[in-house]
N, C-alpha and C positions, 0 to 999 in steps of 0.2 A: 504494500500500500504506500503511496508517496502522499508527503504530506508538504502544506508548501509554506513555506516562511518569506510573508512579503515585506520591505518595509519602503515601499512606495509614497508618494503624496496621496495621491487618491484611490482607491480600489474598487470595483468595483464585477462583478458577473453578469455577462452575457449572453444571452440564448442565440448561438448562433444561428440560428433561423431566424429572428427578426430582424425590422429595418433596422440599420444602425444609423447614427445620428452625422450631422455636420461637425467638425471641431476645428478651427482654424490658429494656430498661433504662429510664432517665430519658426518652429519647430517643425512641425508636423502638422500635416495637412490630413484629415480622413474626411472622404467625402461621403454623402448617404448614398446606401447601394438603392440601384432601381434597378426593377423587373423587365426586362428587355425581352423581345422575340424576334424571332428572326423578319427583317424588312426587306420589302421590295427595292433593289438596289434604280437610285433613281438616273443610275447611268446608262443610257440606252445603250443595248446590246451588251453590256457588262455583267454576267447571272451574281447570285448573289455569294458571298466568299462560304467555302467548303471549310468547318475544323472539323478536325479529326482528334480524340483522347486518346493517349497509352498509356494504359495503368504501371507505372513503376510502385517498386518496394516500399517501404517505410513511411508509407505517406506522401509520395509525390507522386506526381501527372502531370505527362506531356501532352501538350496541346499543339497541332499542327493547321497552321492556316494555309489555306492554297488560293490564292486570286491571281490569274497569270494579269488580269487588267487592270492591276490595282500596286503595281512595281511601285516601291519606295515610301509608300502610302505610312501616315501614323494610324498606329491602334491603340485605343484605350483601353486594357484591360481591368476587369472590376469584377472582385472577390472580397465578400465579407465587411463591404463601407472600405476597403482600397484600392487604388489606383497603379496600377503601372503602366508606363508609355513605352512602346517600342515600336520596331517598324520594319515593314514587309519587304525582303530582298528583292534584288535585281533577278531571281529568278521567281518571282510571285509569290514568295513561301516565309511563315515568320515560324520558329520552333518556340516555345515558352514553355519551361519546367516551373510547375507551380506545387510550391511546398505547403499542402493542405493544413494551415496553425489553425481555423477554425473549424475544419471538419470536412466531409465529403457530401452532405445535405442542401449546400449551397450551390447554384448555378455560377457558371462564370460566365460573366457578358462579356464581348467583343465589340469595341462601339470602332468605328473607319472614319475616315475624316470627312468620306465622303455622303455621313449617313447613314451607310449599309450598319444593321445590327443584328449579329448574331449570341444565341444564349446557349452553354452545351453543359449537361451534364459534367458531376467527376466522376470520373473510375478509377479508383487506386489500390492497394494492398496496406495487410500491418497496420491499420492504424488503431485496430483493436491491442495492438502487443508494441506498441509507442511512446511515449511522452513527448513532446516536443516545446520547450520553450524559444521564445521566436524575439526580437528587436523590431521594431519600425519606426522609421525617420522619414524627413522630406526635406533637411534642409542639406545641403552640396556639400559633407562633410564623411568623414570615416569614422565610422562606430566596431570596436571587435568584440563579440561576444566568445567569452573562454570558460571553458569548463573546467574544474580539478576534480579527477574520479577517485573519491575513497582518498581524501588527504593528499594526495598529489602536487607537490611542490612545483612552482613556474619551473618552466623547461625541461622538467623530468615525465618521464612516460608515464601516461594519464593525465595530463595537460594537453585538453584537447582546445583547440581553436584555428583559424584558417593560416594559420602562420605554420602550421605543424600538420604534415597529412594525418589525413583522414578520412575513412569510407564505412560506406554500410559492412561491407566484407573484413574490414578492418574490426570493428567493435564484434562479427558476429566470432572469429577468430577467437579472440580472448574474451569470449561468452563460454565458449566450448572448452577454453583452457581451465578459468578460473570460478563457472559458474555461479558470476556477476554476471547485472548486467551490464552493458557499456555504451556508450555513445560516438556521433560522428557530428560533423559542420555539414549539413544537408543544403544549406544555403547562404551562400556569401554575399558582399556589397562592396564596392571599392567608396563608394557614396555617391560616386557620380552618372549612375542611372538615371533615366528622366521618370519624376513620378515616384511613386513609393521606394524605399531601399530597405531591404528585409535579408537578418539574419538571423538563424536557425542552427540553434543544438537539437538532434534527433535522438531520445535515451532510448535503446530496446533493452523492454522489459523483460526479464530471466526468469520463469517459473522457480519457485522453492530457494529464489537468490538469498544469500545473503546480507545481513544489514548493512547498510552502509550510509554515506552521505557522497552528494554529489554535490560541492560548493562553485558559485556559480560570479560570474564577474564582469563589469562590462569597462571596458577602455574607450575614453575618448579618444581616439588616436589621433586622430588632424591638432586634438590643443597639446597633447603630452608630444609628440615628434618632435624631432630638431630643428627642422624646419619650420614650426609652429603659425600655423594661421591667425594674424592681429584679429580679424574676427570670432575666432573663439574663444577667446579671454577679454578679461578689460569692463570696458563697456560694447565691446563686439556683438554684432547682428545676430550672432551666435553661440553667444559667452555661456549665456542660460539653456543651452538647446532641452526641446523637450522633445519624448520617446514616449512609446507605447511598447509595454511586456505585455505576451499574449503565451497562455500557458495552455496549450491543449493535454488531457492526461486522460490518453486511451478515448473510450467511449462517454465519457464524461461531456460535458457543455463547455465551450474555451469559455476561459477567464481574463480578461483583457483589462490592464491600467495604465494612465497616465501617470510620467514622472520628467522630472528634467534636472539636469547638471546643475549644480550649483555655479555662478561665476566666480571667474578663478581672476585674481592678479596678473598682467602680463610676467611679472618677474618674476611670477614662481615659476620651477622647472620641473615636472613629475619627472621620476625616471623607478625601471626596477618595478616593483610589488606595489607603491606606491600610485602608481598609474593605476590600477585594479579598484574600481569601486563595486564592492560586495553586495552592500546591501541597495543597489542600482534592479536587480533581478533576485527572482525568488532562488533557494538552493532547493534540491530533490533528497528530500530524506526515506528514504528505504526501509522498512519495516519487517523482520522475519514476517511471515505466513504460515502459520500450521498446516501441515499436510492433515488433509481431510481423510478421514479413515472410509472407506467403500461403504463398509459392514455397518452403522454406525446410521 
């Protein structure tokens, strides 16, 4: 059983089936999801764009768009009240791996710039045997979400985060060695995607695992680097950035909160362990389970 320790500004649970709302700040942009159907594309002799799902592991799905008459075109994708913008190759086709934080119940809309709107089911795997806690931003900067599995010290094995590989086949690996469970970076962000930026620790759950804690930590990166962005410290456009944790656990309803960085001095210099704000995202605490007796 995972239990979760938040210490957030606000908190709050979501039924991911209903609408979510508008929230607009420095930070982060969530817009309200609408129910979209597929439209009559109103470019003549244009049919209207074909996606296609493929159900991947752990909770993700791939989404495949095909318009050969719609080359270069933006797409607005929208799951869950967010947004991400991308856009359709030089050979008619956009791929989008969408890591499901609030569930697979939800349609994902496809809006075109041209109007056309398409709505497609998900199909995915695992996400009854999951946990997934997730980051979301919108403002042009680098967020890392790091995991330490079971006390795991920065840069020793069990420090998982996008700076350090990791894969589903990875965690499932050392599921089978140590019967834990373990986790992978399902989903990265440099920060400079148009539209939502989303990252994701993926935990598979281990039948009969053992206790443990999975302590959990989010880096500003763009204010702590050496390079340091004037606007993320100071009085910077982005000093105070604020974030959304979104904690999907298994078959359960996502739980979704707002928080945001405190403003930092330009003169101070994180560096080290220090960069690492803890109580920014909930940790995974792990609970023995008593094997249920058959007879019984």
């Amino acid at each position: 059983m995972a239990l979760w320790a938040f210490a957030l500004l606000t908190a709050f649970a979501v039924d991911a089936t209903s609408p979510l709302f508008v929230k607009q700040k420095r930070g982060i942009v969530v817009e309200a999801a609408t129910t979209l159907t597929q439209a009559a594309d109103p470019a003549a002799g244009c049919p209207s764009p074909g996606v296609d799902v493929v159900p991947k592991s752990a909770g993700l799905a791939e989404f495949v768009l095909d318009s050969q008459c719609r080359k270069f075109q933006t797409v607005r994708i929208r799951y869950a009240g967010l947004e991400f913008i991308r856009s359709i190759d030089e050979q008619g086709r956009l791929e989008f791996m969408l890591d499901c934080i609030a569930g697979d119940s939800i349609p994902v809309d496809f809006v075109l710039a041209d109007g056309s709107q398409v709505s497609k089911k998900i199909a995915t795997f695992d996400l009854d045997r999951v946990t997934k806690i997730a980051v979301v931003w919108s403002a042009p900067v680098n967020l890392d979400l790091h995991a330490f599995e079971y006390a795991a010290l920065p840069g020793s094995p069990g420090h998982v985060w996008q700076g350090a590989h990791s894969s589903a086949d990875d965690a499932k690996s050392l599921m089978a060695k140590d019967k834990r469970g373990h986790g992978f970076i399902s989903t990265t962000s440099s920060g400079k995607e148009r539209g939502a930026k989303l990252e994701v620790y993926t935990f598979w759950q281990e039948p009969d695992q053992k206790a443990g804690v999975i302590n959990m930590a989010l880096d500003y990166e763009s204010r702590a680097s050496a390079t340091g962005d004037a606007e993320t410290c100071g009085t910077g456009l982005y000093s105070d950035l604020e974030y959304e944790a979104v904690i999907l656990d298994r078959d359960r309803p996502a739980k979704r909160a707002f928080a945001k960085f405190a403003s930092l001095d330009c003169a101070v210099k994180l560096s080290g362990p220090a960069r690492y704000s803890h109580k920014a995202v909930p940790e995974i605490t792990i609970r023995n389970q008593p094997q249920r007796n058959p007879d019984r």
